[in-house]
C-alpha positions as protocol buffer text, in pm:
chain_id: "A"
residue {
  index: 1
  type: UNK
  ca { x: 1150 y: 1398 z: -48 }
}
residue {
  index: 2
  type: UNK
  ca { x: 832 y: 1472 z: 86 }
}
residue {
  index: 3
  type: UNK
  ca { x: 631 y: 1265 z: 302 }
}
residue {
  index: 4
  type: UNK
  ca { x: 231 y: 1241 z: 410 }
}
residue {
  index: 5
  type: UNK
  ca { x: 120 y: 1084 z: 704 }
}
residue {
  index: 6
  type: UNK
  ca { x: -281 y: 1109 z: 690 }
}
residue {
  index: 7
  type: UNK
  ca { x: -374 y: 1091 z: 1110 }
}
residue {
  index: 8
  type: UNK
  ca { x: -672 y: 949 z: 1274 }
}
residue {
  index: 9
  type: UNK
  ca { x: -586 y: 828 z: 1617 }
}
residue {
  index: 10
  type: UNK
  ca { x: -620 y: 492 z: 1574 }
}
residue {
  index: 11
  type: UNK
  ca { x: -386 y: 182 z: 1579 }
}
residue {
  index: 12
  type: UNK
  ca { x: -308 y: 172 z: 1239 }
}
residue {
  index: 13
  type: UNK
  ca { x: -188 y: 531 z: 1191 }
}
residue {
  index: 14
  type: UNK
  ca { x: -16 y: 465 z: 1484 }
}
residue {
  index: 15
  type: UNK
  ca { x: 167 y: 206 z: 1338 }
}
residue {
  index: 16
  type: UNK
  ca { x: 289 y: 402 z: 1060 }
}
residue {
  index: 17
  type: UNK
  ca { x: 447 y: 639 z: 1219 }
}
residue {
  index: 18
  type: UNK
  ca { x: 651 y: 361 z: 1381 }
}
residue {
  index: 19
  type: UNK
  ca { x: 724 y: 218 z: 1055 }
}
residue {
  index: 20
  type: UNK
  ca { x: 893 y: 586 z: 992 }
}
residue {
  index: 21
  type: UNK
  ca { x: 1040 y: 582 z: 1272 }
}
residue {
  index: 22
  type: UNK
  ca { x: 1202 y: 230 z: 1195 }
}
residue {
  index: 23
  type: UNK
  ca { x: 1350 y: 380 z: 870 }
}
residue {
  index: 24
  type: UNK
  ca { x: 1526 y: 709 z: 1048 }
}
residue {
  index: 25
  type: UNK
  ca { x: 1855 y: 654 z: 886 }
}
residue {
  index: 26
  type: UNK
  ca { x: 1605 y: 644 z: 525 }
}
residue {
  index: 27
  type: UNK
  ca { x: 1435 y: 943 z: 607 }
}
residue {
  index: 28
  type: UNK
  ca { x: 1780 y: 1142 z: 708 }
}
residue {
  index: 29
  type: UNK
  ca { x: 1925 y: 1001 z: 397 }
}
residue {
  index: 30
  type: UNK
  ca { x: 1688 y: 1116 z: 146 }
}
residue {
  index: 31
  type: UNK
  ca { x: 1616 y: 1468 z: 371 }
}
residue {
  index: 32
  type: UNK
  ca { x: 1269 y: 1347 z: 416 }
}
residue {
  index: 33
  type: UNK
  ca { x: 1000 y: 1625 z: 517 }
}
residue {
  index: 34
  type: UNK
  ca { x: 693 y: 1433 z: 696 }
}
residue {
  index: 35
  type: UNK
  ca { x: 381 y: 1607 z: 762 }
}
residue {
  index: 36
  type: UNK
  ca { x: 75 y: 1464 z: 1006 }
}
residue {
  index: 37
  type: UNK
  ca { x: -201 y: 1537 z: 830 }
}
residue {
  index: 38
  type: UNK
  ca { x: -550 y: 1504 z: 1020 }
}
residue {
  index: 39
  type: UNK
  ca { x: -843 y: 1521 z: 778 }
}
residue {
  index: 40
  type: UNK
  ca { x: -1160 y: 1566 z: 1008 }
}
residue {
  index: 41
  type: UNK
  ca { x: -1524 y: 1494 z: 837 }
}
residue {
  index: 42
  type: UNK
  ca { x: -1773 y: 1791 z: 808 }
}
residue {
  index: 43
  type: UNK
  ca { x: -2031 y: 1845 z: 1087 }
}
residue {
  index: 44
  type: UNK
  ca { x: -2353 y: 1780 z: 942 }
}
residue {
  index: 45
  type: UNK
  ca { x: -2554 y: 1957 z: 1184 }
}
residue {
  index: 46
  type: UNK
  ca { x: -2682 y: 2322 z: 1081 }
}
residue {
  index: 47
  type: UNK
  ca { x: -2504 y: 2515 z: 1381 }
}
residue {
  index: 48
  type: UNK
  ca { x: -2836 y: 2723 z: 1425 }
}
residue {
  index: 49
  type: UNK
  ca { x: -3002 y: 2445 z: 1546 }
}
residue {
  index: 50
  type: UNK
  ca { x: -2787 y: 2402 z: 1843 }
}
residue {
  index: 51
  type: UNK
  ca { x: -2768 y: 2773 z: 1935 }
}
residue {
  index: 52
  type: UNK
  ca { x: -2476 y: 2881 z: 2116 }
}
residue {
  index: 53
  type: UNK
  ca { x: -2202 y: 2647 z: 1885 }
}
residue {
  index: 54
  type: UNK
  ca { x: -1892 y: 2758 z: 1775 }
}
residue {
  index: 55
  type: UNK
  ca { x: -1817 y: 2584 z: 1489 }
}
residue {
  index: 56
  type: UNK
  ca { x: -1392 y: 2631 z: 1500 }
}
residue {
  index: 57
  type: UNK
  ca { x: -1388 y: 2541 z: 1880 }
}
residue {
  index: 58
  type: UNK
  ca { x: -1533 y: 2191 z: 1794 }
}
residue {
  index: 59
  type: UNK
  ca { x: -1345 y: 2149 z: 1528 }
}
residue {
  index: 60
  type: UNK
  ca { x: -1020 y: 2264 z: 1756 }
}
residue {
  index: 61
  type: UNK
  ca { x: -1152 y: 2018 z: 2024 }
}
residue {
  index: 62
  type: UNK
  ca { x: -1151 y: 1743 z: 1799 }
}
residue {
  index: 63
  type: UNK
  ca { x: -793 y: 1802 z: 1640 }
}
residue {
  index: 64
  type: UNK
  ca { x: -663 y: 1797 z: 2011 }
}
residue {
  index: 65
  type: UNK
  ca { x: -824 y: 1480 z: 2086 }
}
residue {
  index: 66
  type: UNK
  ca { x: -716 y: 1320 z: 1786 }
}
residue {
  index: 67
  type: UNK
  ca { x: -367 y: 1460 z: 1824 }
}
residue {
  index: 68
  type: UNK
  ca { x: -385 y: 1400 z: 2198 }
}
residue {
  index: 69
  type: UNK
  ca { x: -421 y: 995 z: 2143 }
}
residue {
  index: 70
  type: UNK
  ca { x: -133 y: 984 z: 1990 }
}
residue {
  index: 71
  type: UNK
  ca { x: 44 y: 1149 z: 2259 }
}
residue {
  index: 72
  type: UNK
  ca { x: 282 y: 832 z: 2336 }
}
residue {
  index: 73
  type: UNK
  ca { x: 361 y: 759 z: 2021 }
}
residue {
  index: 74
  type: UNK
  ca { x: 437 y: 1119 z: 1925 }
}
residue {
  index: 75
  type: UNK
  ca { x: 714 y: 1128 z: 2204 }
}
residue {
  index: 76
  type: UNK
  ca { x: 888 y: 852 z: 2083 }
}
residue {
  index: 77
  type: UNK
  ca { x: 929 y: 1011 z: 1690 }
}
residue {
  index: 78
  type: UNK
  ca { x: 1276 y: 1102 z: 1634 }
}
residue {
  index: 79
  type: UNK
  ca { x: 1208 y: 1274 z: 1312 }
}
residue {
  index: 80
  type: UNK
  ca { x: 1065 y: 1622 z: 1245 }
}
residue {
  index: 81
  type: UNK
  ca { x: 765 y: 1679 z: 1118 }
}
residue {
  index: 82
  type: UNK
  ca { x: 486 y: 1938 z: 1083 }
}
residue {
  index: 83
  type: UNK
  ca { x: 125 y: 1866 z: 1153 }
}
residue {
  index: 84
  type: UNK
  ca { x: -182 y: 2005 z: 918 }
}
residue {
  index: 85
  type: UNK
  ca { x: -542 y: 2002 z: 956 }
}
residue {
  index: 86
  type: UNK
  ca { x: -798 y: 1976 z: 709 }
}
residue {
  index: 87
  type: UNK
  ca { x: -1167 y: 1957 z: 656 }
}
residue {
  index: 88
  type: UNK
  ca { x: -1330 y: 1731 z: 436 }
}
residue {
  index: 89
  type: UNK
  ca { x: -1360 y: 1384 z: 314 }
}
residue {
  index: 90
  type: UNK
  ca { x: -1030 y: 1198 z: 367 }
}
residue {
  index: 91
  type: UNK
  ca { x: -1077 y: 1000 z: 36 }
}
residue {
  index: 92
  type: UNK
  ca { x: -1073 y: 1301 z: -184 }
}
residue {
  index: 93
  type: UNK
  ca { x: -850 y: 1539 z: 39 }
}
residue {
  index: 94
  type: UNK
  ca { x: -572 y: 1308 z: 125 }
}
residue {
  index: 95
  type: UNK
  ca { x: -414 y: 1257 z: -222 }
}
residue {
  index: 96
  type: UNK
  ca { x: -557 y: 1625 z: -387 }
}
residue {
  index: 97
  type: UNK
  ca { x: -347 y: 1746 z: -92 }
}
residue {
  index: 98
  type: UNK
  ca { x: -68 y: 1510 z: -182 }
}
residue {
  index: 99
  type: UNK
  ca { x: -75 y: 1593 z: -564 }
}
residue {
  index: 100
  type: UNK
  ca { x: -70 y: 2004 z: -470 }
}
residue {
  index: 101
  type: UNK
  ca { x: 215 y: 1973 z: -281 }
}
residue {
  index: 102
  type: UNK
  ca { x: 433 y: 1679 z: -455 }
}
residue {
  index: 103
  type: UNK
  ca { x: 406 y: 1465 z: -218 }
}
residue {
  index: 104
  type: UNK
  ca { x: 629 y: 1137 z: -292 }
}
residue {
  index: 105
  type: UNK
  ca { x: 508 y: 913 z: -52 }
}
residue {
  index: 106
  type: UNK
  ca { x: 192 y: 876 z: 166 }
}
residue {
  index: 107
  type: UNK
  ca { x: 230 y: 666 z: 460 }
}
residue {
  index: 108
  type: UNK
  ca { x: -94 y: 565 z: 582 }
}
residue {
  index: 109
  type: UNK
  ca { x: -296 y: 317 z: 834 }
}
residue {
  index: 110
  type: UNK
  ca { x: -575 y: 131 z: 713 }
}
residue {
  index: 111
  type: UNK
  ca { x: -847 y: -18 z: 955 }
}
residue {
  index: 112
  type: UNK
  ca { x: -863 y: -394 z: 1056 }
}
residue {
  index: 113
  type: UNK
  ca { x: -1183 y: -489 z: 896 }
}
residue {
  index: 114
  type: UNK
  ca { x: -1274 y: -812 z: 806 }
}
residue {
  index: 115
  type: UNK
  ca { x: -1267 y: -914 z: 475 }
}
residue {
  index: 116
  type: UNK
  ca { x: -1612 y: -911 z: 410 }
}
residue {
  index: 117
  type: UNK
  ca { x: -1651 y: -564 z: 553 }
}
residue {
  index: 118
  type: UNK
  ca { x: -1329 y: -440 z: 332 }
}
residue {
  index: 119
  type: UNK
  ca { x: -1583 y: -451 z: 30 }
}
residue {
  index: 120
  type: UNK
  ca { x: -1658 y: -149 z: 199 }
}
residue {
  index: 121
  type: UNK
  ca { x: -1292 y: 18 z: 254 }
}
residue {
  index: 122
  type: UNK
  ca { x: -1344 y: 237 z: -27 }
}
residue {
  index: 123
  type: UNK
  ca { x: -1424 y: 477 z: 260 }
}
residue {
  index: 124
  type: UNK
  ca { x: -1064 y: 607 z: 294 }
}
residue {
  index: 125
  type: UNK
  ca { x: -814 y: 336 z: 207 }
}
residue {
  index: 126
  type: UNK
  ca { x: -914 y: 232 z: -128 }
}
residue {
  index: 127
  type: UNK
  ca { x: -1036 y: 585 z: -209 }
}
residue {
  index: 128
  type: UNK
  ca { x: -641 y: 737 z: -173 }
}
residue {
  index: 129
  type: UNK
  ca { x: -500 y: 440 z: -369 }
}
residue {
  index: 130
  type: UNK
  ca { x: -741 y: 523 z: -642 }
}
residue {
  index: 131
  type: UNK
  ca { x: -677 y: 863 z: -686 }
}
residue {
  index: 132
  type: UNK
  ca { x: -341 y: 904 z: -529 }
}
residue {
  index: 133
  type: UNK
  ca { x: -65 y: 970 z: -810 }
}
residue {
  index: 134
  type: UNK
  ca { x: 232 y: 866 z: -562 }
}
residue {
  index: 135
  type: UNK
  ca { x: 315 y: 551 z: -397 }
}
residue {
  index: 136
  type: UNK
  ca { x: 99 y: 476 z: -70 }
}
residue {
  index: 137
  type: UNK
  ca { x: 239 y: 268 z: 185 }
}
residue {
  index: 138
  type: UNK
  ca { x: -67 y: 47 z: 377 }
}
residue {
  index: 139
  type: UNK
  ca { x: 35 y: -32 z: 759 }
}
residue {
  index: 140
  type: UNK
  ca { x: -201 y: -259 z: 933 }
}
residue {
  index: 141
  type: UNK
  ca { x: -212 y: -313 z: 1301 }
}
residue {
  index: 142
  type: UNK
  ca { x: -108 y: -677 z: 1420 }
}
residue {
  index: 143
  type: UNK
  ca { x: 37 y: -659 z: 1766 }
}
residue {
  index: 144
  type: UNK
  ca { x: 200 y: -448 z: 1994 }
}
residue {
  index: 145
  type: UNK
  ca { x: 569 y: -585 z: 1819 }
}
residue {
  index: 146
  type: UNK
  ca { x: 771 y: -302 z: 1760 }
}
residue {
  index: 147
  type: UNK
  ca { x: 894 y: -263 z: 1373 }
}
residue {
  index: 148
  type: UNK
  ca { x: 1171 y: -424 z: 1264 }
}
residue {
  index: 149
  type: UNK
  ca { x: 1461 y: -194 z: 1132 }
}
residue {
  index: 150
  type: UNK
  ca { x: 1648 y: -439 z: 898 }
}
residue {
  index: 151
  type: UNK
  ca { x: 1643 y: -728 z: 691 }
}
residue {
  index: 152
  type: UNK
  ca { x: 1346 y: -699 z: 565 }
}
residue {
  index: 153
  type: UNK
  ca { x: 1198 y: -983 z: 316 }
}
residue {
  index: 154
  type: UNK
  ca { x: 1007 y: -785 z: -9 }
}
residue {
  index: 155
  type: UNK
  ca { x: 789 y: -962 z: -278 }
}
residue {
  index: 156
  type: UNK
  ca { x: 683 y: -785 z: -586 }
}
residue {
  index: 157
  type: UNK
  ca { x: 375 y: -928 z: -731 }
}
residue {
  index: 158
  type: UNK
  ca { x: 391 y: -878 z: -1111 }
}
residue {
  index: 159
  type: UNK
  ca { x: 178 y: -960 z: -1389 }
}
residue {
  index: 160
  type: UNK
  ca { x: 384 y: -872 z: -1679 }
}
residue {
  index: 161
  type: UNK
  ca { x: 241 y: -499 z: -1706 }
}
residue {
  index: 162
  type: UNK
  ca { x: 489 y: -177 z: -1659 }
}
residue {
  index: 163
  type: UNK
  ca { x: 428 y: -175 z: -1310 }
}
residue {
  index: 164
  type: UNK
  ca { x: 696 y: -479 z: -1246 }
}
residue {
  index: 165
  type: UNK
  ca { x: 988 y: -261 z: -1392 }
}
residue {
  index: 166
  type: UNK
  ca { x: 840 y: 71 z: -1234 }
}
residue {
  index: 167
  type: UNK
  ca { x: 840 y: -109 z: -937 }
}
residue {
  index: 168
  type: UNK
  ca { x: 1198 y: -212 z: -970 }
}
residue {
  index: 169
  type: UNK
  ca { x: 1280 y: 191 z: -1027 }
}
residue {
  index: 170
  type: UNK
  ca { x: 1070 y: 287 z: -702 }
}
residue {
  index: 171
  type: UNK
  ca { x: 1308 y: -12 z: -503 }
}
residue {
  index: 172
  type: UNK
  ca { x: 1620 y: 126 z: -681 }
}
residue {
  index: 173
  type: UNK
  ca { x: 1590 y: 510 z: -634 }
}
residue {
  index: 174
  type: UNK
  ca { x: 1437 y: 422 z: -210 }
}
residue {
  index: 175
  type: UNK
  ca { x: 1652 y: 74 z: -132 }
}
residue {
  index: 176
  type: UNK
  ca { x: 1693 y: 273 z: 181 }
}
residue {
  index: 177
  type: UNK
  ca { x: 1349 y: 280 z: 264 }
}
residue {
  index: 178
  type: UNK
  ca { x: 1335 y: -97 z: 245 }
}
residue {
  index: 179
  type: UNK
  ca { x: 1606 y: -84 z: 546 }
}
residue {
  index: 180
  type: UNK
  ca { x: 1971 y: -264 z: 588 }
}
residue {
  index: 181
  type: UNK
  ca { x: 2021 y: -560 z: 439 }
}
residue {
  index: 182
  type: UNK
  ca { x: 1680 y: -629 z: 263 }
}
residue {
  index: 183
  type: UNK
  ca { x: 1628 y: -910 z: 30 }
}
residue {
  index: 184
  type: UNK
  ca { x: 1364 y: -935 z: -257 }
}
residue {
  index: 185
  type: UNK
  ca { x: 1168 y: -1132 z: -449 }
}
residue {
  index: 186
  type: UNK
  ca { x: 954 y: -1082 z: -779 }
}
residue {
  index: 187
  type: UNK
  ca { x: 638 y: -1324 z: -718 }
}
residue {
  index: 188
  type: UNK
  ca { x: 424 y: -1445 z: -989 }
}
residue {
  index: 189
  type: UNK
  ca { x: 116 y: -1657 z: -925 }
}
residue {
  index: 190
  type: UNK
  ca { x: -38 y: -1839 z: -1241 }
}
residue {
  index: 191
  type: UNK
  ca { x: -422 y: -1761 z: -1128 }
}
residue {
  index: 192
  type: UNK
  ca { x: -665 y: -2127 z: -1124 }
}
residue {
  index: 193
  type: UNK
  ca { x: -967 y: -1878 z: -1234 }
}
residue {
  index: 194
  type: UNK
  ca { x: -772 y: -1765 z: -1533 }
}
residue {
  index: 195
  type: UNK
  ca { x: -914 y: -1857 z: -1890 }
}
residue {
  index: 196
  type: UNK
  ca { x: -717 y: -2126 z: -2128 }
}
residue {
  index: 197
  type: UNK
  ca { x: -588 y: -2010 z: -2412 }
}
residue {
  index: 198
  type: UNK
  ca { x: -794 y: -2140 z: -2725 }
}
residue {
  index: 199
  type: UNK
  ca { x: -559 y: -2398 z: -2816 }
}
residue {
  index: 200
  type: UNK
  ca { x: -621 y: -2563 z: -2495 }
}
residue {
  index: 201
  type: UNK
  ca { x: -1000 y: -2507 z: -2473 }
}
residue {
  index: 202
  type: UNK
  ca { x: -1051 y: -2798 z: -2692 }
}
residue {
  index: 203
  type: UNK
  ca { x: -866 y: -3040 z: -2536 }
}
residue {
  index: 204
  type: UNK
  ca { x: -903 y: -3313 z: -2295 }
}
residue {
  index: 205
  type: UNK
  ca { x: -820 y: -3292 z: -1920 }
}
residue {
  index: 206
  type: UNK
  ca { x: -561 y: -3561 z: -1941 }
}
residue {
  index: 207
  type: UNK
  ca { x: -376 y: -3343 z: -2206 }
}
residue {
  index: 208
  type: UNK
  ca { x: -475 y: -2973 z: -2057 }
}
residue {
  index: 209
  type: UNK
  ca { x: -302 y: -3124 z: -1763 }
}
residue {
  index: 210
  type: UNK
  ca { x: 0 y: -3201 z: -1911 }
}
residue {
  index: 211
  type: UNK
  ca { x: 63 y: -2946 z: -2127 }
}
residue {
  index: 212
  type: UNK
  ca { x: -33 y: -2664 z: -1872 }
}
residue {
  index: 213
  type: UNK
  ca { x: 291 y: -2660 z: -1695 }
}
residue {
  index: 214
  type: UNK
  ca { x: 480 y: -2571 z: -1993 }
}
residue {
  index: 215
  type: UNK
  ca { x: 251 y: -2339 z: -2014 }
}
residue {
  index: 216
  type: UNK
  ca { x: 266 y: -2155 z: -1667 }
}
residue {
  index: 217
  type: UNK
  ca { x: 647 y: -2184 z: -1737 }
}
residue {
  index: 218
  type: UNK
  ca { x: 618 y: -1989 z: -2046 }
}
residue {
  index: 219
  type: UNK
  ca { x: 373 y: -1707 z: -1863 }
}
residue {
  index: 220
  type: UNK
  ca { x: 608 y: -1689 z: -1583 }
}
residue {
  index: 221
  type: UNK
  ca { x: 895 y: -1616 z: -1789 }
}
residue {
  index: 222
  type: UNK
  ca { x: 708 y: -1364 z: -1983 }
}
residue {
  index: 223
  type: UNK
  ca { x: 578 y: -1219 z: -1682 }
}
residue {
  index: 224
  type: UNK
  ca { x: 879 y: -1150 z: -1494 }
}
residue {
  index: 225
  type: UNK
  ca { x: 1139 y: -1103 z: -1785 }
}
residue {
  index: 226
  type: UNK
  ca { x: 1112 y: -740 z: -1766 }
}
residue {
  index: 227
  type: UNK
  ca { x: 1110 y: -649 z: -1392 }
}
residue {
  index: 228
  type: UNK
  ca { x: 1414 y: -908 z: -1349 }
}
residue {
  index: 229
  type: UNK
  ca { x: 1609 y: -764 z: -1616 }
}
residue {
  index: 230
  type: UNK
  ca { x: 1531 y: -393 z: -1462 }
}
residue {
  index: 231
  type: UNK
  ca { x: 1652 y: -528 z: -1154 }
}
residue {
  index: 232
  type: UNK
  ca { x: 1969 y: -686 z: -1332 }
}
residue {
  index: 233
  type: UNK
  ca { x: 2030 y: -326 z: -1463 }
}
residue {
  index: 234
  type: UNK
  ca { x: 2026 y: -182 z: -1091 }
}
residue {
  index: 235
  type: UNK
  ca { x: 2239 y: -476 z: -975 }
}
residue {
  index: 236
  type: UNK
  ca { x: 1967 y: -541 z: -730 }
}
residue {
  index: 237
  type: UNK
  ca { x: 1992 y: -948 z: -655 }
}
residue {
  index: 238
  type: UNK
  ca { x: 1591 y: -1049 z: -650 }
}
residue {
  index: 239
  type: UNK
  ca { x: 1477 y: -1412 z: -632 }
}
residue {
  index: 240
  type: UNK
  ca { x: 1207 y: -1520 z: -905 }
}
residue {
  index: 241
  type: UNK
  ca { x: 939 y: -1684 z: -696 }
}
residue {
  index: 242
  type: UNK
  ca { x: 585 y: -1890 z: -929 }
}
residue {
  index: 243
  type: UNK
  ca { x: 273 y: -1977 z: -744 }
}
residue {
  index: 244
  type: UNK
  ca { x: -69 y: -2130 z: -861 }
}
residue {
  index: 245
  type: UNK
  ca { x: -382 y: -2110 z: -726 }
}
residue {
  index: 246
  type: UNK
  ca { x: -648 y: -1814 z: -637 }
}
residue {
  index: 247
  type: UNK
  ca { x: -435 y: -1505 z: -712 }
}
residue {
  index: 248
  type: UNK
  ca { x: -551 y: -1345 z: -369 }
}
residue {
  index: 249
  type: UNK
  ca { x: -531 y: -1651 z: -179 }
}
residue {
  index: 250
  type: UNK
  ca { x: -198 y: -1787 z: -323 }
}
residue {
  index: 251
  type: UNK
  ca { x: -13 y: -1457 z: -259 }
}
residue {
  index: 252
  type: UNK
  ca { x: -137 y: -1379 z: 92 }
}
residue {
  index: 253
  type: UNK
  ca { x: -67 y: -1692 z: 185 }
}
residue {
  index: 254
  type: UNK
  ca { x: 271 y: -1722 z: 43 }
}
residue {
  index: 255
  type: UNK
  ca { x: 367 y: -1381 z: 174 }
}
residue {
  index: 256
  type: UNK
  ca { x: 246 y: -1470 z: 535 }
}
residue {
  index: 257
  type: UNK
  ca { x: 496 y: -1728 z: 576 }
}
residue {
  index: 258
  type: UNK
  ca { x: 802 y: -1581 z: 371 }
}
residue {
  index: 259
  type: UNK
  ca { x: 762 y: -1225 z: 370 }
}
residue {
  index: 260
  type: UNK
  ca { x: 790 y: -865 z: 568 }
}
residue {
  index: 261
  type: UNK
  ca { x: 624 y: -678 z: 292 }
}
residue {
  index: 262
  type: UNK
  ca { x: 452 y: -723 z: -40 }
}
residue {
  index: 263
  type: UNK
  ca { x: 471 y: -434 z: -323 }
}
residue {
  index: 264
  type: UNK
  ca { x: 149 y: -455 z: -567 }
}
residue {
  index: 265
  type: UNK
  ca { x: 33 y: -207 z: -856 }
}
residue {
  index: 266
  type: UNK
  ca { x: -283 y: -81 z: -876 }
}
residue {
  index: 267
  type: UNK
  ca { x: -435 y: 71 z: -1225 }
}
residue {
  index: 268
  type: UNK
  ca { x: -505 y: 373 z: -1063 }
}
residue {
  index: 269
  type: UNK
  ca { x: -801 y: 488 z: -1235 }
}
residue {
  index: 270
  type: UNK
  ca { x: -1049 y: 803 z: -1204 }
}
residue {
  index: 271
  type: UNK
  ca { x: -1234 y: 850 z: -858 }
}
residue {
  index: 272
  type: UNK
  ca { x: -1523 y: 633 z: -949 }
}
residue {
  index: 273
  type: UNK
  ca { x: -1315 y: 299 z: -1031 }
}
residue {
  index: 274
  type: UNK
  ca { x: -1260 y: 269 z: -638 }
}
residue {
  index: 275
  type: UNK
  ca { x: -1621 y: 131 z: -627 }
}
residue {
  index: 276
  type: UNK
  ca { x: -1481 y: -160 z: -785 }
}
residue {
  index: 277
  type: UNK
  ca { x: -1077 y: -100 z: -730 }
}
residue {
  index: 278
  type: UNK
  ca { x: -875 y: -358 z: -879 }
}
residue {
  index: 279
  type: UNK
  ca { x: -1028 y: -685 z: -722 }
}
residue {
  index: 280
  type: UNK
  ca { x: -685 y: -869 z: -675 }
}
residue {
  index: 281
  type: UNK
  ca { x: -513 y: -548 z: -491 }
}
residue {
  index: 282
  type: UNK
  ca { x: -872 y: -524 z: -271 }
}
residue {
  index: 283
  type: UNK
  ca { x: -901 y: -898 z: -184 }
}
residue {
  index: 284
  type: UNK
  ca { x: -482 y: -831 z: -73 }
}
residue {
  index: 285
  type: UNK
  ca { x: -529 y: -565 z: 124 }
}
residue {
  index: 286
  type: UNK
  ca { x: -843 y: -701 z: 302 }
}
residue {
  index: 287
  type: UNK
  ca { x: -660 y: -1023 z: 380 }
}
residue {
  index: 288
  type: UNK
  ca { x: -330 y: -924 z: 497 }
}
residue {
  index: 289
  type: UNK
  ca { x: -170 y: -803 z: 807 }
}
residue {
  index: 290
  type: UNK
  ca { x: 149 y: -713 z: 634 }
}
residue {
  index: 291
  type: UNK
  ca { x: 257 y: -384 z: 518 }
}
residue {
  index: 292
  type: UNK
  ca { x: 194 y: -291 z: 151 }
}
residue {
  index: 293
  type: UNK
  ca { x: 372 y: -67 z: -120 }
}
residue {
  index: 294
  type: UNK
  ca { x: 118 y: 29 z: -354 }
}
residue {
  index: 295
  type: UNK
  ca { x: 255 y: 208 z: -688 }
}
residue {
  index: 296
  type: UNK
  ca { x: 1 y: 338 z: -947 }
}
residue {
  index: 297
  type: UNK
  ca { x: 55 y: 371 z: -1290 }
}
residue {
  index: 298
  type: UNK
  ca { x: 294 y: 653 z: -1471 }
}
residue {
  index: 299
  type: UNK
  ca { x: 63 y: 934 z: -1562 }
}
C-alpha cells in the first residue's frame, strides 16, 4: 500500500497528515509506505539577470522552509515516511508521480477558498482529481480539533453509475481506513434542476406534483440498487439515505449535520476537463469543510 502526501506548509496539508496519523492502526495494517512529497513551482526569473544566484541553494532554501513549518506537526507523526522533492507544476506532477510509482492513495490538503474563488481551484486540487488514476483524499482545515480516530459517519453520494459499487469495493478492501466502528450511508439526492421525463413534460403542475414522488422513488431505487447490493455482498450494513433539492446544496447540507466524511466519484477525464471538472464534485468540494474520498473511474 503506497501512500502520497503532496506538502505545502499550509493548514490543510497539515491536516492531512493528522488524518494519517488518526488511522495508525490502518496504515500498520495494510503496511502502508507514506511519502511527503513537496512539489515547488519553477523560478521564472532568468538566473543571469540576478548575477551571483545559485539556482539549487534557493531551491534547497525553500524545501527547508516549507519542511521547516511543519516542524510541529512532523514530531507528532508516528508513522514512517520518506520525504521527496520535486520541481514543477503540482497539478501535473502530483498524480504523473503517483501513476509512476503505483501510488494507491493520495492524501492531500486543499486551500480554504471561498466558493466563488474555488471556480478557480483547478490550480492544484481539481487539477490531481482530474488526472489522478487513484483515489484522492481532500482534507480541509476547520479548527484546531484534533481528528477523530473512530466512529466515523460515511455517505456515498451515488447516481446510479459504476462508481456506487466501485465505491463499495474501495470501502470493502480499506474499512480500516474508515477507522473502528464506522457506519455508512449511500445518499441519493433527486436534483430540483433535473429535466422531467417526457411523459411528465406535458402535464399539469397539479399532476407533475403528484406523480413525481413515485417517481423519485423509482430513481432512488434504481440509483442505489447496485451499490447496496455490492455492499450486501461484503456484509457491510449501509443505510439508504434520498434527498431533493440542488444536488450541491442538498448534499453539503445534509452531510454537515449527519456526517464525518462524504465519498463522491468524479469522471476523471483528460487534463483539460479540469477547466470545467464535474460541476457537482466542484460546487462539493468548494462548499464543504469535511473530508472527501474522491474515486475516479476504472481505466
Amino acid at each position: 500500500m503506497r501512500v502520497l502526501v503532496p506538502v505545502d506548509g499550509g493548514l490543510d496539508c497539515r491536516k492531512a497528515i493528522e488524518f494519517l496519523c488518526a488511522r495508525q492502526n490502518w496504515l500498520e495494517e495494510s503496511k502502508a509506505e507514506v511519502e511527503l512529497l513537496y512539489v515547488q513551482k519553477p523560478y521564472i526569473e532568468h538566473p543571469m539577470e540576478i548575477g551571483d544566484f545559485d539556482l539549487q541553494v534557493y531551491y534547497d532554501e525553500k524545501t527547508k522552509e516549507t519542511f521547516d513549518r511543519m516542524a510541529d506537526v512532523l514530531k507528532k507523526v508516528t508513522f514512517k515516511y520518506t520525504k521527496k522533492v520535486l520541481i514543477g507544476h503540482p497539478a501535473k506532477l502530483i498524480p504523473e508521480y503517483a501513476s509512476e510509482h503505483n501510488v494507491d492513495l493520495i492524501v492531500m490538503g486543499a486551500r480554504g477558498l471561498t466558493p466563488i474563488k474555488n471556480l478557480y481551484l483547478g490550480s492544484v486540487s481539481l487539477g490531481v482529481l482530474a488526472r489522478a488514476k487513484c483515489p484522492v483524499m481532500i482534507c480541509r482545515y476547520a479548527g484546531e480539533e484534533p481528528t477523530r480516530m473512530d466512529g466515523w459517519r460515511v455517505g456515498i453520494s451515488v447516481d446510479g453509475s459504476a462508481f456506487g459499487p466501485r465505491s463499495a469495493d474501495v470501502v470493502a478492501h480499506h474499512l480500516g481506513f474508515f477507522g473502528k466502528d464506522a457506519s455508512f450511508e449511500v445518499i441519493n439526492v433527486a436534483d430540483s434542476d433535473r429535466t422531467l421525463p417526457l411523459e411528465l413534460v406535458d402535464k399539469g403542475v397539479l399532476e407533475i406534483d403528484k406523480e413525481l414522488p413515485e417517481l423519485d422513488k423509482k430513481e432512488f431505487e434504481e440509483a442505489t440498487r447496485d451499490t447496496l447490493a455490492k455492499f450486501k455482498e461484503y456484509n457491510i450494513a449501509v443505510k439508504p439515505v434520498f434527498l431533493q433539492g440542488k444536488l450541491h446544496k442538498s448534499l453539503v447540507e445534509y452531510a454537515e449535520k449527519n456526517l464525518d466524511m462524504l465519498v463522491m466519484g468524479t469522471h476523471g477525464r483528460g487534463a483539460l476537463s479540469s477547466l470545467v471538472f464535474g460541476s457537482s464534485t466542484r460546487a462539493v468540494i468548494a462548499a464543504t469543510r469535511l473530508p472527501l474520498l474522491i474515486i475516479p473511474k476504472k481505466d
